[in-house]
C-alpha positions as CSV (number, residue, x, y, z in Angstrom):
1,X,-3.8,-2.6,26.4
2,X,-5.5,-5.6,28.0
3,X,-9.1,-6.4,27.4
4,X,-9.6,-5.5,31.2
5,X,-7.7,-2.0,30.6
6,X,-10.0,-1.4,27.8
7,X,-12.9,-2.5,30.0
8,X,-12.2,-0.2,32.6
9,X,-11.5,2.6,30.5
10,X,-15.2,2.0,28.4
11,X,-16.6,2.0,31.9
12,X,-14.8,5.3,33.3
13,X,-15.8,6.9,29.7
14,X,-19.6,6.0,30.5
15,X,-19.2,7.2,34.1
16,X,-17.7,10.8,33.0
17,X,-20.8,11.1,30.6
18,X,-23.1,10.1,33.2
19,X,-21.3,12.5,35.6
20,X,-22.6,15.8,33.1
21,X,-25.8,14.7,33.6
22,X,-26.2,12.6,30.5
23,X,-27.1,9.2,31.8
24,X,-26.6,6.3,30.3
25,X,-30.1,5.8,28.6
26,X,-29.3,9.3,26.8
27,X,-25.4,8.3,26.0
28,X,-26.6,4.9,24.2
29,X,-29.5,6.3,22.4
30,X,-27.3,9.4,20.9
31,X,-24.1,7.1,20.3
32,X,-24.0,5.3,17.5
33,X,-21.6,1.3,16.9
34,X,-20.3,0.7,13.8
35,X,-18.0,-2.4,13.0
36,X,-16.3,-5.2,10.5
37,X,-15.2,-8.5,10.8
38,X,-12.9,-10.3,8.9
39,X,-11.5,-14.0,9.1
40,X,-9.2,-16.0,6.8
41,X,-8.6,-19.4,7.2
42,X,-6.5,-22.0,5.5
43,X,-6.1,-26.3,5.5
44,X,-2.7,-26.7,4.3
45,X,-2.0,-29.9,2.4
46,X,2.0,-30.7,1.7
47,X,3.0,-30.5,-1.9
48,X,6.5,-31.5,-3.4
49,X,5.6,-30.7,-6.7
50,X,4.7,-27.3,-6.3
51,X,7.2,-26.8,-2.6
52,X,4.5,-26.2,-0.5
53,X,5.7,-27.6,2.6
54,X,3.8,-29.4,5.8
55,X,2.1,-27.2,8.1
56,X,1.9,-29.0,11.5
57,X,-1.1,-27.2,12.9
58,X,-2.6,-28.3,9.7
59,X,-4.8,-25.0,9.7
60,X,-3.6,-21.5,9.9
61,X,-6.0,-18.1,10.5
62,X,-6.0,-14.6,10.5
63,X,-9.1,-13.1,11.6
64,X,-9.8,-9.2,13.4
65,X,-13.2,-7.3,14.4
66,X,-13.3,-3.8,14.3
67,X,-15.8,-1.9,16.9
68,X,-15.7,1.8,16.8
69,X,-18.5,4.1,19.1
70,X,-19.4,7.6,17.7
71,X,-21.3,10.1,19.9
72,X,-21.4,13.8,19.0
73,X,-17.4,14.8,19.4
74,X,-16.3,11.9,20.8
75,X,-15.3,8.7,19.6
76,X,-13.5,5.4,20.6
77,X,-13.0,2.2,19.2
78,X,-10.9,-1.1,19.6
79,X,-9.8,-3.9,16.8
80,X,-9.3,-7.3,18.2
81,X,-6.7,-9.2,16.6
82,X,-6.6,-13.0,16.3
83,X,-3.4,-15.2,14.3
84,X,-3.8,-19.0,15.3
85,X,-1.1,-19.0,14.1
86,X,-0.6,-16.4,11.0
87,X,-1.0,-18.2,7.4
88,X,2.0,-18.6,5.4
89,X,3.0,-15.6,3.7
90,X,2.6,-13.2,6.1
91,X,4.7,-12.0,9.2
92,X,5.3,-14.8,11.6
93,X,5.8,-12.0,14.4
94,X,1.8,-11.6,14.6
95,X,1.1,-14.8,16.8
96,X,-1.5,-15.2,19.1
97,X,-4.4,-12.6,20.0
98,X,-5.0,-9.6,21.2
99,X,-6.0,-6.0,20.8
100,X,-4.1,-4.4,18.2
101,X,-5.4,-1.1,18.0
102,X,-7.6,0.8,20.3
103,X,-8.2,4.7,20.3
104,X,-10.2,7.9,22.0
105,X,-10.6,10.6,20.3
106,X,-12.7,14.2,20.9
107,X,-13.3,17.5,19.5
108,X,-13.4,20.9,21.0
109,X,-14.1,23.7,18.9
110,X,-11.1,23.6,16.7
111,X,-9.1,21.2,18.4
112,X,-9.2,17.3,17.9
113,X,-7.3,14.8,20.2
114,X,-6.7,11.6,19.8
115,X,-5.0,9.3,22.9
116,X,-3.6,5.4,21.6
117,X,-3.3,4.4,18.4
118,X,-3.6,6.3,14.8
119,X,-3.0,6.4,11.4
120,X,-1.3,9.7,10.5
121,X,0.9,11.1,7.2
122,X,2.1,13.9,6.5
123,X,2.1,15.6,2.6
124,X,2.8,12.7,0.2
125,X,4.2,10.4,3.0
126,X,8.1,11.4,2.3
127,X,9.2,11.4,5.2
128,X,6.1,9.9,7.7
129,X,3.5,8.0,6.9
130,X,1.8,5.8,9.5
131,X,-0.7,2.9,7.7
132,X,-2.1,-0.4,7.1
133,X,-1.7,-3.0,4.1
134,X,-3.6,-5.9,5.5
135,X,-3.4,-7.7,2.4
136,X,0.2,-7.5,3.0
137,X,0.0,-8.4,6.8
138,X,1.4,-4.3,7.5
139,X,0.8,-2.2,10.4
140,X,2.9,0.5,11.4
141,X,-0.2,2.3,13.7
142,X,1.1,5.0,16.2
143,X,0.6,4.6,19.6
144,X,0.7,7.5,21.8
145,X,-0.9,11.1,21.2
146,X,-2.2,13.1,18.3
147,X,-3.1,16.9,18.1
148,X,-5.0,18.9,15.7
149,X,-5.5,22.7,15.8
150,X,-6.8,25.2,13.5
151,X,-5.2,28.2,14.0
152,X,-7.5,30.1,12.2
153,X,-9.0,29.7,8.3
154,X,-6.8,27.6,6.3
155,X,-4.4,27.6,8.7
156,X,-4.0,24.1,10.1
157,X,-1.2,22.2,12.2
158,X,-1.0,18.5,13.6
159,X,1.5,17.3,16.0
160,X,1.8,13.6,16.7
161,X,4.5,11.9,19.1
162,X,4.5,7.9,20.4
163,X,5.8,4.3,18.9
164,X,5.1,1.8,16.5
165,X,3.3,-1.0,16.6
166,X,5.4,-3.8,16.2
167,X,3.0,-7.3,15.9
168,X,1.5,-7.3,19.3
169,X,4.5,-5.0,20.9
170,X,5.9,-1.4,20.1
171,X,9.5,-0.2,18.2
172,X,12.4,0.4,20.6
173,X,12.3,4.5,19.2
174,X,10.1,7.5,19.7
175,X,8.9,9.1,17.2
176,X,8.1,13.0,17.1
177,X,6.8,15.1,14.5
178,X,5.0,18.3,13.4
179,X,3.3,19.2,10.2
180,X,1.7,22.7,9.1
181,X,-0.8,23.1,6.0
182,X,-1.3,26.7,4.6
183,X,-4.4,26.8,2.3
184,X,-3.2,30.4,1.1
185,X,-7.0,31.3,-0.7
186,X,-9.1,30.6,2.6
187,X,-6.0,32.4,5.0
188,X,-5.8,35.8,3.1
189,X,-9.9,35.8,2.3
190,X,-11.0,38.5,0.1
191,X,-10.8,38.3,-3.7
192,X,-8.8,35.1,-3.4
193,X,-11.5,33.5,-2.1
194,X,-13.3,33.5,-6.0
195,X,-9.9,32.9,-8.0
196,X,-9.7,29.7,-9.8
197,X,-6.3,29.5,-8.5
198,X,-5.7,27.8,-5.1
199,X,-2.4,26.9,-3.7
200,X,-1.7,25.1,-0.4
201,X,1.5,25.3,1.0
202,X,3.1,22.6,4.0
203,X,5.7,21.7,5.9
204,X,6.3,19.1,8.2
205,X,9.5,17.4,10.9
206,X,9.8,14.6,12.5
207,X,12.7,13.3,14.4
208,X,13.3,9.6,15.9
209,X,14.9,9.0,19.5
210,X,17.0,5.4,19.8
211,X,19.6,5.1,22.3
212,X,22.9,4.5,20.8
213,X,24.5,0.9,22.2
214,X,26.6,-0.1,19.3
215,X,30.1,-0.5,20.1
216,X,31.0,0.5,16.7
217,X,29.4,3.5,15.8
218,X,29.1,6.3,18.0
219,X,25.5,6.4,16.0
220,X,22.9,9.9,16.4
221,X,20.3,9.0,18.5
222,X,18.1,11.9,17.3
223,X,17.4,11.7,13.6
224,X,15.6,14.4,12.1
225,X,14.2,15.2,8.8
226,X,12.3,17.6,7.5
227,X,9.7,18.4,4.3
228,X,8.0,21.1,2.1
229,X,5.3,20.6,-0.7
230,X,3.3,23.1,-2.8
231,X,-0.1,22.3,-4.6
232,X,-1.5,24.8,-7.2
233,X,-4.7,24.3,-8.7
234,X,-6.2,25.9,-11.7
235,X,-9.4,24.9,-13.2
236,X,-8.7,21.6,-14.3
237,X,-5.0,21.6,-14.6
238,X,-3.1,20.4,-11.1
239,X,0.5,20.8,-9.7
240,X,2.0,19.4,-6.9
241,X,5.4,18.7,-5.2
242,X,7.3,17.8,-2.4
243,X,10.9,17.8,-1.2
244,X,12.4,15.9,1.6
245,X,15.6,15.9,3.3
246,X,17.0,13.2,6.4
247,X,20.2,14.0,8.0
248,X,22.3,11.6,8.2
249,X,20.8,8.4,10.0
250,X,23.2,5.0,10.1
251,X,21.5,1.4,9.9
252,X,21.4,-1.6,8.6
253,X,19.9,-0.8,6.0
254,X,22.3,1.2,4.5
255,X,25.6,-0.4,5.9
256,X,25.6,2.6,9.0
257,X,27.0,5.1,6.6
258,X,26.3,9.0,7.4
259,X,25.2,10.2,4.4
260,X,22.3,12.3,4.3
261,X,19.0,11.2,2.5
262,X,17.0,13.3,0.1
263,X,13.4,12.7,-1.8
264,X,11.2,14.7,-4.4
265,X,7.7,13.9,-5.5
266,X,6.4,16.2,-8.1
267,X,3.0,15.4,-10.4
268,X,1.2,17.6,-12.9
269,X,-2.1,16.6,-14.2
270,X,-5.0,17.6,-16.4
271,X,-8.3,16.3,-16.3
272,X,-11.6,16.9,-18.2
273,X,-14.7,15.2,-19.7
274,X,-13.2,12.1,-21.6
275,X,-10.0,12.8,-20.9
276,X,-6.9,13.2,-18.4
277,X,-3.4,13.2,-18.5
278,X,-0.4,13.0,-15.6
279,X,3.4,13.8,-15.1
280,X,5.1,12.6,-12.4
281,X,8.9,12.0,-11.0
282,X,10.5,10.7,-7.9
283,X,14.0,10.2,-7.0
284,X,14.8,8.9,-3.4
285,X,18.7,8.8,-2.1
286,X,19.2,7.2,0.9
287,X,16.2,7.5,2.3
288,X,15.1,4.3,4.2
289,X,13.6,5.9,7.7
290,X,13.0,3.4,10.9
291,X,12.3,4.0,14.1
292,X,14.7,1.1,15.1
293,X,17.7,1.5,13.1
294,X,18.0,-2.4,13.0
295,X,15.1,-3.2,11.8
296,X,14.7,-4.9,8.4
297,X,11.7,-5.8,6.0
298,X,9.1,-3.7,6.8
299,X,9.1,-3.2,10.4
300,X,9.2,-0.2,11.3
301,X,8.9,1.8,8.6
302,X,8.1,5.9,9.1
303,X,8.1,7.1,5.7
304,X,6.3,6.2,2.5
305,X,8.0,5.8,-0.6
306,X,5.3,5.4,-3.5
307,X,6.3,3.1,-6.9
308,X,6.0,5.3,-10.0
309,X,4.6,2.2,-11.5
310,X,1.0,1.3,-12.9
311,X,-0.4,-0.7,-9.8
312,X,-1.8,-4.1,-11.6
313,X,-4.5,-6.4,-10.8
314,X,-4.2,-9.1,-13.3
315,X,-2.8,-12.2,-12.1
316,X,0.5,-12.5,-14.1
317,X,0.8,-8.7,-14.4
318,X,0.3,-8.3,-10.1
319,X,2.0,-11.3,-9.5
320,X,5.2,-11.8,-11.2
321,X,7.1,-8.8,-11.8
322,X,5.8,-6.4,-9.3
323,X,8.8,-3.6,-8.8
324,X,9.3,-2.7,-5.3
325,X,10.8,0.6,-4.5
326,X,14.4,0.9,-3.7
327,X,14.9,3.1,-1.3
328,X,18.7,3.4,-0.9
329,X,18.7,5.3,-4.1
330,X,16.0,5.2,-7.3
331,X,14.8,8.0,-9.7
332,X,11.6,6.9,-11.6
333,X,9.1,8.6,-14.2
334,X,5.4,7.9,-15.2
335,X,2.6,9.1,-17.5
336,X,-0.7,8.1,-17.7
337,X,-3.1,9.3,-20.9
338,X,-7.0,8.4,-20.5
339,X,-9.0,9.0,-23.4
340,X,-12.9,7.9,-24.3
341,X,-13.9,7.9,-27.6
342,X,-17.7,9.6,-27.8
343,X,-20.5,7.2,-28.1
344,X,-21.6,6.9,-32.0
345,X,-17.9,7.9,-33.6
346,X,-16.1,6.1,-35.8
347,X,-13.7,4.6,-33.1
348,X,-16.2,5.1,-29.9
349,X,-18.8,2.7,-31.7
350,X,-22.4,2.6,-30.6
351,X,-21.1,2.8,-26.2
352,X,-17.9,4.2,-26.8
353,X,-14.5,3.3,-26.0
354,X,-12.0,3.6,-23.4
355,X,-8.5,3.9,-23.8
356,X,-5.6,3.7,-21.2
357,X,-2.0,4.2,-22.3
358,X,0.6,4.2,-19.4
359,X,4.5,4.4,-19.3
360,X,7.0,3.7,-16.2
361,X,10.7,3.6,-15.7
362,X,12.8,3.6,-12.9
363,X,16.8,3.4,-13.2
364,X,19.6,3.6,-10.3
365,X,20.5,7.3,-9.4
366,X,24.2,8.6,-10.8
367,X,26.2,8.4,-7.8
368,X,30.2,7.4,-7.1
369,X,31.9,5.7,-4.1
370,X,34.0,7.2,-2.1
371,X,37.2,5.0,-1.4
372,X,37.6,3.7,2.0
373,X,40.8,5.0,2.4
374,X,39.7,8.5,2.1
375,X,35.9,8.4,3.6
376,X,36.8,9.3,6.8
377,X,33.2,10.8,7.4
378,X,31.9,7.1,6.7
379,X,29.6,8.6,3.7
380,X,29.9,5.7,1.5
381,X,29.2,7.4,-1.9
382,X,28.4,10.6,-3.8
383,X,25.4,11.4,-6.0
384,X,23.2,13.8,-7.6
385,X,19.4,13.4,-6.5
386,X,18.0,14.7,-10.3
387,X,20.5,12.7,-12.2
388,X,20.4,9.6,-13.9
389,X,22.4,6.8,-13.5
390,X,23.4,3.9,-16.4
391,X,21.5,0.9,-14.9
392,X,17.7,0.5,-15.5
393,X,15.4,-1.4,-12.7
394,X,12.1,-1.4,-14.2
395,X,10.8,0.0,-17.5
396,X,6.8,-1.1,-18.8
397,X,4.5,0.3,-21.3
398,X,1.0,-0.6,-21.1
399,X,-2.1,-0.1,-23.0
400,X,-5.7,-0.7,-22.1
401,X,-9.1,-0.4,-24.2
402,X,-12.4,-0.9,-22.6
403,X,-15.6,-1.8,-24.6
404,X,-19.1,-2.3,-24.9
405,X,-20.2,-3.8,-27.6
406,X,-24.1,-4.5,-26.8
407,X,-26.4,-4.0,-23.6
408,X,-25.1,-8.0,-23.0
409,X,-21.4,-8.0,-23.7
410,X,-18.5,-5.8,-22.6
411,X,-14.4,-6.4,-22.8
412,X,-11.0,-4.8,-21.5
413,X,-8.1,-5.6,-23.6
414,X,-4.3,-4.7,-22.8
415,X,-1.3,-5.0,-23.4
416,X,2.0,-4.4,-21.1
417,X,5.6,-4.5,-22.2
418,X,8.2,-5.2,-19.3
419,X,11.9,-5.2,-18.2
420,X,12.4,-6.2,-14.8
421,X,15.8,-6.2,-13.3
422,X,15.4,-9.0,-11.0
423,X,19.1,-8.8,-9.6
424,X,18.2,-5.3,-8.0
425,X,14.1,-5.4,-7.0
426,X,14.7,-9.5,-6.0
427,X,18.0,-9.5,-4.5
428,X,19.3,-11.9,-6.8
429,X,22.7,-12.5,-8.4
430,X,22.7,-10.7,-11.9
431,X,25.3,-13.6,-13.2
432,X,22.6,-16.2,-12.6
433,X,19.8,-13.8,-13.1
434,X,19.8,-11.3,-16.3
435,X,17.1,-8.9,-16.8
436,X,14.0,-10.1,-17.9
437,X,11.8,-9.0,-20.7
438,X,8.5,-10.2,-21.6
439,X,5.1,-9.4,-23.0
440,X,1.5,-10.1,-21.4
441,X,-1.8,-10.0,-23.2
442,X,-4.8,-9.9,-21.3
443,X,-8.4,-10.5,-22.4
444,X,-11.2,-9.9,-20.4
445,X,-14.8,-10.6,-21.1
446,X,-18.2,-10.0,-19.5
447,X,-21.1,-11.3,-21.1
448,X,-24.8,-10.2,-18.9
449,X,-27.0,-13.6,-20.0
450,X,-30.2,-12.5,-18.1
451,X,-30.9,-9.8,-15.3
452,X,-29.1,-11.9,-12.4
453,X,-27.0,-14.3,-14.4
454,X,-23.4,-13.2,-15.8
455,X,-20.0,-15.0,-17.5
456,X,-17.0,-13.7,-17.2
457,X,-13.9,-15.2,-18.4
458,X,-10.0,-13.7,-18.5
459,X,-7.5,-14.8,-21.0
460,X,-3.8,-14.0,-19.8
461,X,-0.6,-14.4,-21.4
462,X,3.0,-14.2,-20.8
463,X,5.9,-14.6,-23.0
464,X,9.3,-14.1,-22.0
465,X,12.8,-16.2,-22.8
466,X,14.4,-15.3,-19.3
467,X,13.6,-16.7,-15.8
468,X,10.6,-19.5,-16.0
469,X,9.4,-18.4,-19.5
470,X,6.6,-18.5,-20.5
471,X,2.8,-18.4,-18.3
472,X,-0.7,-18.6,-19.1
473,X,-4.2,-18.1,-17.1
474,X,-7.1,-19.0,-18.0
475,X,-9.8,-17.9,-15.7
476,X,-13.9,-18.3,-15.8
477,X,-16.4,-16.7,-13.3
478,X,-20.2,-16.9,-12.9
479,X,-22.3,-14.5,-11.2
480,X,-26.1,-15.3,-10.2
481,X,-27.1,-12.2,-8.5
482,X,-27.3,-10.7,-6.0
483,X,-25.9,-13.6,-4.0
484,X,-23.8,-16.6,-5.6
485,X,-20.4,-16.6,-7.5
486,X,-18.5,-19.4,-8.8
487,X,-14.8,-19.0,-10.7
488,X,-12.3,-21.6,-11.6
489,X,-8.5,-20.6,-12.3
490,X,-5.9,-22.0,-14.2
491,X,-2.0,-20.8,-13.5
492,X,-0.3,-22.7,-16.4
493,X,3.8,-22.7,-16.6
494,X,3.5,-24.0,-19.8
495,X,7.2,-22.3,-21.4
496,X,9.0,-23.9,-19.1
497,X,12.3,-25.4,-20.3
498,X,12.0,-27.5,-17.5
499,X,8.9,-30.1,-18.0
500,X,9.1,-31.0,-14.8
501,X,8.3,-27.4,-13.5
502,X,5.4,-27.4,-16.0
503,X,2.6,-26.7,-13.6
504,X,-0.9,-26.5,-13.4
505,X,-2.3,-24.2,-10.6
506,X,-5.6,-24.9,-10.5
507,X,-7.7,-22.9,-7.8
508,X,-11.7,-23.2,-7.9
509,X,-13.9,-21.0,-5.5
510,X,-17.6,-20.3,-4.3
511,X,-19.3,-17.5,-2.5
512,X,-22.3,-16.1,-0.9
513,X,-22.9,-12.6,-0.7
514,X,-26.1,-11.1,1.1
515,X,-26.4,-7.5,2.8
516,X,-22.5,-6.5,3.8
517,X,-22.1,-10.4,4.6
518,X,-19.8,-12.1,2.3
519,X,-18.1,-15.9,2.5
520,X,-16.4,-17.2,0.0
521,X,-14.4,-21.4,0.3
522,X,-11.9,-22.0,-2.5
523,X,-9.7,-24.8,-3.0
524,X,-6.2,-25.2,-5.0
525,X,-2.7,-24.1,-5.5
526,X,-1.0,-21.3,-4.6
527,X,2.5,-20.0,-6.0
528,X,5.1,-18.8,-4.5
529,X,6.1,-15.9,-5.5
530,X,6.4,-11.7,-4.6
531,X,2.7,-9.9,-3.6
532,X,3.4,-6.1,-3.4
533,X,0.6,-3.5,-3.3
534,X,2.1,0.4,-4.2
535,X,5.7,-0.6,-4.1
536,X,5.5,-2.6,-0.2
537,X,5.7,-5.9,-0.9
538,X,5.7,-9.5,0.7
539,X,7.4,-13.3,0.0
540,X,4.1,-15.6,-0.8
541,X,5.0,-19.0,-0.4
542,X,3.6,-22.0,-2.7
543,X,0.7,-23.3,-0.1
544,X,-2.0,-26.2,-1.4
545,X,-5.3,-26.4,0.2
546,X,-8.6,-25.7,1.2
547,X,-9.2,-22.0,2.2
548,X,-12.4,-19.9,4.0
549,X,-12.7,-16.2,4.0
550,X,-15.7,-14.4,6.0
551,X,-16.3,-10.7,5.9
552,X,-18.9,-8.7,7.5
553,X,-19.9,-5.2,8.4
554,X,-22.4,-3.1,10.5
């Protein structure tokens, strides 16, 4: 939608209001404008030494304001979108500006309609999930129409159906879908209604339109799949589960065979005072879902596919060997312990003490290919969703205390064990590329000096013999509150059998911070390498330069 569209359709809004008698005096004084800004900005400087290459425009930015208008049970909003041109690292398809998301939504009794663009998923994502990463330059909004209805207590169904965003433009497909949630306590009332036992039931379809034109393939232009999950709650302990099923749906990412896809998600967990404990497993077959079946990266994307993995946010830990999730075929497990030791123990201390232990591993699903000669129904291979195959991707253990050891000083220590199978999550060439294998130890330190001054400095380590050996970090930050921060950074390839790829990347920042304002100017180097936040992920080249980040809300 143009700026003019969106202008005329404000004004029409106003003028339907004012048509019920409302007025505009009494529409402005009950409505209510609520907002963020956001701008990134970056001088590029050419560096041979670390491959960052020339920028011509010499300056790159992202930037986007959010405005969103609340009154009573209506509401409408806009996000203006601004890539002059995009910074390195993220999609080149967002170029230029627009408006990249605008919405109306209302409420009437117990339905809720929303017209242009959304965010929707349904259960744990499985099979559609519609969301933004801006951190890793993703948008896969909806555009078109959402429904809501609440059929009666704890009975609830959403229907959506339009296109994807696509940068500034929409997918080639149509996207349809359903999804019903069953909160079985509220629906049957009565007695239920005080058990400690709750279970919600769902179920959800979606389908995908794409007119066939391959001269190949006679490919389906409808591809449906479909979904059910159970949650059961006791008290403190918590079950949940989902299976998910695509009939068969050629592309390119899967070579354009017809096998069909399946997915499970199921989690247990415990919780209580000082302590909590999870189970979970996924396996996905097959199960890459587009609404443009030549898409490739992340465009496009309908479904969801979580990473069993601890999500990081230590430099060399989120950094390095992030694992992304394979969905042509993965089954993964993960278990999380959190434990605090009580203040004044032998191990809690004086504060207590926090302890974190976390284990992940994800290895290929047992499958067999069917020869050519003999696949006349193009299904390209046989497997078994729940069993494991021979080859691992990704396998860490990780350990993480937190202390305090006075009213001024406070640490987190860990420690994270890691395979990484870089031919599989990276695309490599396992001849030139074995598995790698290293350990990280991470120090982190807070010391409080006075009521508005703070130091905090990290410590990180890697060791490892494979790929570019061994890494350090060395990181200090000072706080004088509320309002300034300074850190400097040090990225050191110091294992390197290579001296010449023995490189210091030194970043040094500065911010101000009042109210909901925040701006923040940093200089340095950046490396390249793989950015992924919950198994999504994103090439970051190696950039050098000056950078500016601005954020605001109201």
């Amino acid at each position: 939608m143009s700026v003019k569209n969106l202008i005329v359709l404000s004004a029409l809004t106003l003028l339907t209001y004012s048509a019920y008698g409302q007025g505009l005096d009494k529409i402005l004084s009950n409505g209510e404008v609520h907002g963020s800004f956001q701008l990134d900005m970056q001088y590029y400087q050419e560096d041979t030494v670390i491959g960052a290459a020339d920028v011509p425009e010499d300056v790159l930015m992202n930037g986007f304001a959010n405005i969103n208008y609340t009154n009573g049970n209506f509401s409408a909003g806009f996000r203006y979108e601004s890539y002059l041109n995009t910074m390195l690292g993220f999609p080149p398809g967002y170029k230029g500006n627009g408006i990249g998301y605008r919405y109306a939504s209302f409420t009437n009794n117990d339905l809720n309609v929303t017209v242009g663009n959304f965010y929707e998923q349904f259960g744990n994502g499985l099979i559609f999930r519609s969301y933004e990463a801006r951190g890793l330059g993703y948008d896969n909004a909806m555009d078109g129409i959402r429904v809501n209805y609440k059929l009666a207590e704890g009975l609830n169904v959403k229907g959506i159906i339009g296109k994807q965003r696509l940068y500034f433009d929409f997918g080639e497909g149509i996207v349809r879908g359903i999804d019903g949630e069953l909160l079985l306590n509220d629906f049957i009332g009565g007695s239920l209604l005080e058990s400690k036992t709750r279970i919600t039931v769902g179920g959800s379809f979606v389908s995908k339109y794409q007119v066939d034109e391959n001269s190949q393939y006679n490919l389906p232009e409808n591809v449906g799949a479909s979904a059910g999950r159970l949650t059961i709650q006791q008290g403190k302990l918590r079950f949940s589960g989902e299976y998910a099923r695509k009939i068969n749906d050629p592309s390119a990412d899967n070579g354009f065979i017809y096998k069909e896809g399946e997915a499970y998600f199921v989690e247990t967990a415990y919780s209580t005072k000082g302590f909590g404990i999870s189970l979970s497993a996924k396996s996905v077959d097959n199960m890459s879902y587009r609404s443009d079946r030549n898409a490739s990266l992340t465009d496009l994307q309908m479904n969801y596919l979580p990473a069993l993995t601890k999500q990081h946010t230590y430099n060399l830990l989120a950094t390095l060997y992030p694992y992304a999730t394979q969905p042509n075929g993965e089954i993964a497990f993960q278990g999380e312990l959190i434990y605090k030791f009580k203040k004044k123990s032998f191990l809690g201390g004086k504060y207590g003490t926090g302890i974190l232990l976390n284990y992940s591993t994800v290895y290929n699903i047992d499958s067999t290919a069917i020869p050519t000669a003999v696949d006349t129904n193009l299904l390209g291979y046989e497997s078994n969703l729940f069993s494991l195959g021979d080859e691992k991707y990704y396998e860490e253990f990780n350990v993480e205390i937190s202390k305090k050891f006075s009213k001024k000083l406070k640490g987190t220590f860990t420690y994270s064990n890691i395979m990484f199978n870089q031919a599989v999550i990276q695309g490599k060439t396992a001849f030139d590329h074995p598995d790698i294998y290293a350990d990280v130890g991470i120090i982190d330190i807070t010391y409080k000096i006075s009521k508005k001054h703070a130091l905090r400095m990290e410590v990180q380590g890697l060791f490892t013999e494979q790929d570019q050996q061994d890494w350090g970090t060395v990181l200090l930050e000072y706080t004088y509150s509320p309002h300034w921060f300074i850190a400097v950074l040090d990225q050191y390839n110091y294992g390197n059998n290579d001296s010449e790829d023995r490189i210091h990347y030194y970043f040094a920042s500065a911010g101000y911070v009042k109210g909901t304002n925040r701006i923040a100017l940093g200089y340095g180097k950046q490396r390249a390498g793989i950015f992924c936040v919950g198994g999504v992920c994103r090439n970051v080249p190696a950039a050098s330069g000056l950078t500016l980040s601005i954020t605001s809300s109201f």
